[in-house]
C-alpha positions in Angstrom: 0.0 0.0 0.0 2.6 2.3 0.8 4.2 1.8 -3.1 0.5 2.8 -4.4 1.0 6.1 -6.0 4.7 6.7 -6.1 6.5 7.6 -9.4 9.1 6.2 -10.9 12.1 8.1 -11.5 13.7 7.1 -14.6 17.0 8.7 -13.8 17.0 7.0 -10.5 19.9 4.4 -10.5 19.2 1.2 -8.8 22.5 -0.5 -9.4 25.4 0.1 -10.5 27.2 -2.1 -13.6 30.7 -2.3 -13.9 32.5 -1.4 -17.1 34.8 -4.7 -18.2 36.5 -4.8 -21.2 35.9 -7.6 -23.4 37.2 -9.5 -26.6 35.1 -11.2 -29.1 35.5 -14.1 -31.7 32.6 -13.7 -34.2 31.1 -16.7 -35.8 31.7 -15.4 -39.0 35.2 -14.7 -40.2 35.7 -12.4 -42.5 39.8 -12.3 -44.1 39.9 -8.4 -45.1 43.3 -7.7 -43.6 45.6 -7.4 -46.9 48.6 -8.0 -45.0 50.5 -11.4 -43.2 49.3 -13.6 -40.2 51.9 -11.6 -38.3 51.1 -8.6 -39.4 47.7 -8.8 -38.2 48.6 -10.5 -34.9 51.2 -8.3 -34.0 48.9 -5.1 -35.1 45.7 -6.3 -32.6 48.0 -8.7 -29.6 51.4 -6.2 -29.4 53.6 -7.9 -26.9 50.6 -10.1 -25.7 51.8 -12.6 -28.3 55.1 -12.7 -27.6 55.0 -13.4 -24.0 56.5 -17.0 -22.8 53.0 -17.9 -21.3 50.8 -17.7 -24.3 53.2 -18.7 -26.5 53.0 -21.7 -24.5 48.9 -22.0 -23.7 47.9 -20.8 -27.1 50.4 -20.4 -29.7 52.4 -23.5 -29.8 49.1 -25.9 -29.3 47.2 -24.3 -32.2 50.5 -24.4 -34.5 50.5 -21.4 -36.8 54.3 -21.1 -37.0 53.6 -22.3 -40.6 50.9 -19.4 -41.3 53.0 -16.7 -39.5 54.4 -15.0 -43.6 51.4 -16.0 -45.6 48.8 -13.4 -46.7 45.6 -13.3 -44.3 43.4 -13.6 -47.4 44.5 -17.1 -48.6 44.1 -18.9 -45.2 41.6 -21.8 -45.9 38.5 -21.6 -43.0 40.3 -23.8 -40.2 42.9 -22.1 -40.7 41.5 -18.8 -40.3 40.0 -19.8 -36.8 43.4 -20.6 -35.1 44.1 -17.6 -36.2 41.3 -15.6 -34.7 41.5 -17.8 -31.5 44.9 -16.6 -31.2 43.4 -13.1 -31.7 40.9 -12.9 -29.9 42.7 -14.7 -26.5 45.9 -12.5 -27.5 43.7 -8.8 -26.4 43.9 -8.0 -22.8 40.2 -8.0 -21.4 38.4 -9.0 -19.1 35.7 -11.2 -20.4 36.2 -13.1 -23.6 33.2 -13.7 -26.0 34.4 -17.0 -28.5 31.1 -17.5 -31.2 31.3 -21.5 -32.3 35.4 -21.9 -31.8 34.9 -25.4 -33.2 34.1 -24.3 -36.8 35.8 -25.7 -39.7 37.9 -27.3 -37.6 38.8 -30.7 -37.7 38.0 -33.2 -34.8 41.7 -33.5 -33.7 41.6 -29.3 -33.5 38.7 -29.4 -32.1 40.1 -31.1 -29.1 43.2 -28.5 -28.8 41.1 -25.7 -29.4 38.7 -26.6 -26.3 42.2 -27.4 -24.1 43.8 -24.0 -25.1 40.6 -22.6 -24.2 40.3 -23.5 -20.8 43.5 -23.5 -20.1 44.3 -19.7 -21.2 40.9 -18.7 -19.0 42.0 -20.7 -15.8 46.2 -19.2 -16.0 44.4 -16.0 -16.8 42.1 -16.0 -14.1 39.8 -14.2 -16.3 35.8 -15.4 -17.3 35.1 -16.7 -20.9 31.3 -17.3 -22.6 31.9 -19.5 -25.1 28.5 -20.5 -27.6 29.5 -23.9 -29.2 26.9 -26.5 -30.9 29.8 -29.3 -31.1 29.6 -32.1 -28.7 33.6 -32.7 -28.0 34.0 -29.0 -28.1 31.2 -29.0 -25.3 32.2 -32.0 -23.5 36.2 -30.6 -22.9 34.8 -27.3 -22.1 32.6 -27.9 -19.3 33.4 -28.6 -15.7 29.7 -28.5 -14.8 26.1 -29.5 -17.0 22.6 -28.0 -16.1 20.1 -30.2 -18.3 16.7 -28.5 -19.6 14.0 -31.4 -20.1 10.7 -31.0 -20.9 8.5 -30.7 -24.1 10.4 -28.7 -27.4 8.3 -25.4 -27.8 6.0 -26.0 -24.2 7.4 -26.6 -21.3 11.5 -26.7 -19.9 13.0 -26.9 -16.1 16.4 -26.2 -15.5 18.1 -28.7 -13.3 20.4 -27.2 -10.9 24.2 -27.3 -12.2 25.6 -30.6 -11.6 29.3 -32.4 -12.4 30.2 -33.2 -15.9 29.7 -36.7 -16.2 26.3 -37.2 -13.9 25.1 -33.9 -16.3 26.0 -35.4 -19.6 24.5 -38.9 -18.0 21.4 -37.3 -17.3 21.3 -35.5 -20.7 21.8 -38.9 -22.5 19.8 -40.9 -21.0 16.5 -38.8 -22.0 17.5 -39.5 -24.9 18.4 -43.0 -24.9 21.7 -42.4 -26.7 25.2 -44.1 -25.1 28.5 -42.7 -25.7 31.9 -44.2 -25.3 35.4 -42.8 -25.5 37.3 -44.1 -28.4 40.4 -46.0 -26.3 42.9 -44.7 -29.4 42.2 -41.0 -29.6 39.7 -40.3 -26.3 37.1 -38.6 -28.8 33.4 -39.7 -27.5 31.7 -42.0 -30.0 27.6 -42.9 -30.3 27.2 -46.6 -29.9 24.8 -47.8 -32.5 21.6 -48.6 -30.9 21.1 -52.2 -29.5 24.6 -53.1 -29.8 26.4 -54.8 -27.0 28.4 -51.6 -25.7 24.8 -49.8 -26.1 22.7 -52.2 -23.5 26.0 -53.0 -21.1 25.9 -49.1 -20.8 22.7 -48.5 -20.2 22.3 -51.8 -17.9 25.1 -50.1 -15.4 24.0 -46.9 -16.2 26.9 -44.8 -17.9 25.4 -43.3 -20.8 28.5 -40.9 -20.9 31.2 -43.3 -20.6 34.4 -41.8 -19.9 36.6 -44.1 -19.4 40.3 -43.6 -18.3 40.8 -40.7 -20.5 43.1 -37.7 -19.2 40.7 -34.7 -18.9 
């Protein structure tokens, strides 16, 4: 009752935002610079790149020693998204925005890509939204899952954030899927339904079977 009546004052400030600086990977890539890889790196990371520690976390790992003389404009699509990583991690900020990292990547990079990720974020001690679509991608990223379930286009409820492997569990089993990690090259696999891997998985109840694999 006491509200009833009272204007609102639109210049009134309730709470106060921080300003952050932030660096942003688009989705869409876009080779307009007319000079070299290095060119362009050292014009947008300056001494960012050549420090030991993400030469070490980001360089080396995505390998564009190679790429370093060539002209931006006749990198092939993977190729052009190491190179934005390496751009978009190489600015000083502090929040970094990466748009589908895993795109035209192959599954080997893809793997890399996700490690350099989170391992520049974590020695950086800075916070990252990353939008990816690509289940290995997703899978390295994430230290926690929360699972939506409920009807497409009616209903959803958010579960409340839980590990990796009881999230991805959880996920999988609504809908009745098993994955395995490959033994050679760790990368999760979709057992073909009804197989024997499929049932002995869902008989124990690992639908996200992760194996001994170094995380």
């Amino acid at each position: 009752a006491a509200a009833e009546g009272r204007k609102f004052d639109m210049d009134q400030k309730f709470t106060s935002v921080p300003e952050l600086t932030i660096s942003y990977k688009p989705q869409t890539i876009s080779p307009k610079f007319p000079g070299s890889v290095r060119e362009l790196i050292q014009l947008k990371c300056g001494d960012a790149f050549r420090h030991p520690q993400f030469q070490a976390d980001v360089v080396r790992p995505l390998n564009i020693e190679d790429l370093l003389d060539q002209p931006v404009t006749t990198l092939s699509g993977g190729e052009l998204q190491r190179v934005a990583l390496i751009l978009c991690l190489g600015k000083p900020a502090e929040v970094y925005l990466l748009d589908e990292p895993s795109a035209y990547l192959d599954s080997e990079q893809r793997i890399i890509a996700s490690k350099v990720i989170k391992r520049f974020i974590s020695h950086s001690n800075r916070s990252a939204f990353v939008v990816e679509h690509d289940f290995i991608m997703a899978t390295y990223l994430a230290d926690s899952v929360v699972v939506y379930e409920g009807q497409p286009g009616i209903e959803a409820t958010a579960t409340t954030p839980q590990p990796l492997l009881s999230g991805m569990n959880k996920f999988l089993q609504n809908l009745e899927i098993t994955f395995r990690r490959d033994p050679a090259n760790f990368r999760p696999r979709i057992n073909k339904k009804e197989s024997v891997k499929d049932r002995e998985q869902k008989r124990s109840g690992n639908y996200f079977y992760m194996g001994d694999a170094d995380e």
